[in-house]
C-alpha positions, 0 to 999 in steps of 0.5 A: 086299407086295412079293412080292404085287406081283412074283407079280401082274406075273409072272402078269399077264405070262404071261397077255399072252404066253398070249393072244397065242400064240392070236391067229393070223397067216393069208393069205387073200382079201377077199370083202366089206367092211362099213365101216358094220358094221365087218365084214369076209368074209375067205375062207382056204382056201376057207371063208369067215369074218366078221371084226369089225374092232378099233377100231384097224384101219382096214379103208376101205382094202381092197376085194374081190379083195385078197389080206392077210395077218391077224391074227385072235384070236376073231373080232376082226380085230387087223391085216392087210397087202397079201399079198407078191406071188409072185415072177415065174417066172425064165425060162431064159438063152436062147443059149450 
């Protein structure tokens, strides 16, 4: 019985690390929110895509025009966070 158990939590384990290596973690642009339908239209790399929000995901706090970083698993949106903002440009050192 206890062989039964150890092989049950092994398998059960890799399945937990399997479906997580499918979620993906991408950056993209907030077209619409549907805070009523629970959905939100995240546009990534010029095609836009319906996401339905997980239960856990409060999504009352992103508007059009954000730019997020995502984590998406078949057509579920699991979390987001405000994109890093690009660094301003360094300007050159100006005199001697």
């Amino acid at each position: 019985m206890k062989k039964l158990s150890v092989v049950l939590v092994v398998v059960l384990s890799l399945c937990l690390v399997v479906s997580m290596a499918f979620a993906a973690d991408m950056k993209g642009t907030v077209k619409s929110v549907d805070a009523k339908a629970g959905s939100v239209v995240l546009t990534v790399d010029g095609k836009d895509t319906t996401y339905k929000a997980d239960k856990a995901v409060d999504i009352t706090k992103i508007k059009a025009g954000d730019k997020v970083e995502f984590t998406a698993d078949k057509g579920v949106l699991k979390s987001y966070k405000a994109a890093a903002a690009a660094a301003p440009a360094k300007k050159a050192p100006v005199g001697c």
